[in-house]
C-alpha positions in Angstrom: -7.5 -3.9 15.5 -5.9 -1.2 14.1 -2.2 -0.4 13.0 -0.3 2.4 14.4 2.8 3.4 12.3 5.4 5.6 13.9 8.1 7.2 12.7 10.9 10.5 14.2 10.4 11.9 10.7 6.2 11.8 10.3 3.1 12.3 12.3 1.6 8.6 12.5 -0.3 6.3 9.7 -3.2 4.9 11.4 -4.4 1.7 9.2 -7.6 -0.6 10.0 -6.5 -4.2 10.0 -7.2 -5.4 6.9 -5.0 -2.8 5.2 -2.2 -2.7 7.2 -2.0 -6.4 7.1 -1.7 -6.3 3.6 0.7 -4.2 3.5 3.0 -5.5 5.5 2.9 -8.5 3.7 3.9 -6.6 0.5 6.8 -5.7 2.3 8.1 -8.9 3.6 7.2 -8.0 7.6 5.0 -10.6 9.5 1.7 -8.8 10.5 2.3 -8.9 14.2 0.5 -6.6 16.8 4.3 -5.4 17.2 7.3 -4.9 14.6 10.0 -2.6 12.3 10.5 -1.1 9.2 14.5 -0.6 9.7 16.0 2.3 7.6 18.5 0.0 5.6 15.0 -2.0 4.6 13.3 0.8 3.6 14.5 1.4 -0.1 13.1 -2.4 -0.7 9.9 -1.5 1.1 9.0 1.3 -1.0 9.7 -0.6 -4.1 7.6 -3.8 -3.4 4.7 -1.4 -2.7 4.9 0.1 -5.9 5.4 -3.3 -7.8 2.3 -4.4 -6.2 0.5 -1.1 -7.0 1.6 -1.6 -10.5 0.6 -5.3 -10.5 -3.2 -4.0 -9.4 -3.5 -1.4 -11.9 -2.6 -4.1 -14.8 -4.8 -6.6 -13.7 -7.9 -3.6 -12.9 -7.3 -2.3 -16.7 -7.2 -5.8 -17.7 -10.4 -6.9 -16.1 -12.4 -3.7 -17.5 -10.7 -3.9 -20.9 -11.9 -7.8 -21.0 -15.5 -6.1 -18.9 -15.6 -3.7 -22.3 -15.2 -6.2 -24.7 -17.7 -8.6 -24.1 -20.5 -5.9 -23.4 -19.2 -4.6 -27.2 -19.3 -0.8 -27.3 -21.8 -0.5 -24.2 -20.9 2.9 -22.6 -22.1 2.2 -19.3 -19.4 -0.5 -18.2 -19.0 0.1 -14.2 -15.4 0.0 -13.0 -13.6 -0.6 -9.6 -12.7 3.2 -10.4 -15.7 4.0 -7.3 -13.4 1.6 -4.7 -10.5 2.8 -3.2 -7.4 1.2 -4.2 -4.1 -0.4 -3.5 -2.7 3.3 -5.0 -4.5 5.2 -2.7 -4.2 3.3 0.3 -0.3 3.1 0.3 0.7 6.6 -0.2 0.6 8.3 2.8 2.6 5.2 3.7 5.2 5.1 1.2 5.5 8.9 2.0 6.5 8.1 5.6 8.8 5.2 4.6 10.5 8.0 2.3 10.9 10.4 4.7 12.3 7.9 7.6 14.6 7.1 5.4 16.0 10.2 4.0 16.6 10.6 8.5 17.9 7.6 8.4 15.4 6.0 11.4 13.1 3.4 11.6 9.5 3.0 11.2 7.2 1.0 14.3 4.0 -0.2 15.1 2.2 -1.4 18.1 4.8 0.1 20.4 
């Protein structure tokens, strides 16, 4: 399944399950084949997004710092750095929850 966000005030955010999913439960919607983003909700939206961006990054840098540690000065300590992240992943989306709400309309999916 994919998710299909629409929005007056963008072109569309297409997201594979998974994703889309997960964002919408960082934002407090139900992941339902069908739903809304109203404007009025949208300011909260954004913000859970970041927190949870913010909560990634500080657990990533804390799992490599604690990954660098125990292999002492080893220079060759992989990373998540080569996945794609929660940062990446919500932009174009927080960009089009931005936008819709500057216009003051809403934000769909599955319609």
């Amino acid at each position: 399944m994919l998710y299909k966000f629409k929005s007056k005030a963008t072109g569309d955010v297409i997201m594979l399950e998974p994703q889309g999913r997960q964002i919408l439960q960082i934002i407090g919607k139900s992941p339902e084949a069908k739903g809304i983003v109203l404007s009025v909700e949208m300011p909260d939206a954004i913000q859970a997004l970041r927190d949870a961006v913010a909560q990634e990054e500080a657990a990533l840098a804390a799992a490599e710092q604690a990954q660098k540690e125990q292999e002492g000065s080893d220079t060759s300590v992989k990373s998540a750095s080569g996945s794609i992240r929660l940062k990446q992943r919500v932009v174009p989306f927080i960009d089009m929850l931005q936008r819709a709400h500057a216009e003051e309309v809403d934000v769909v999916w599955g319609v």
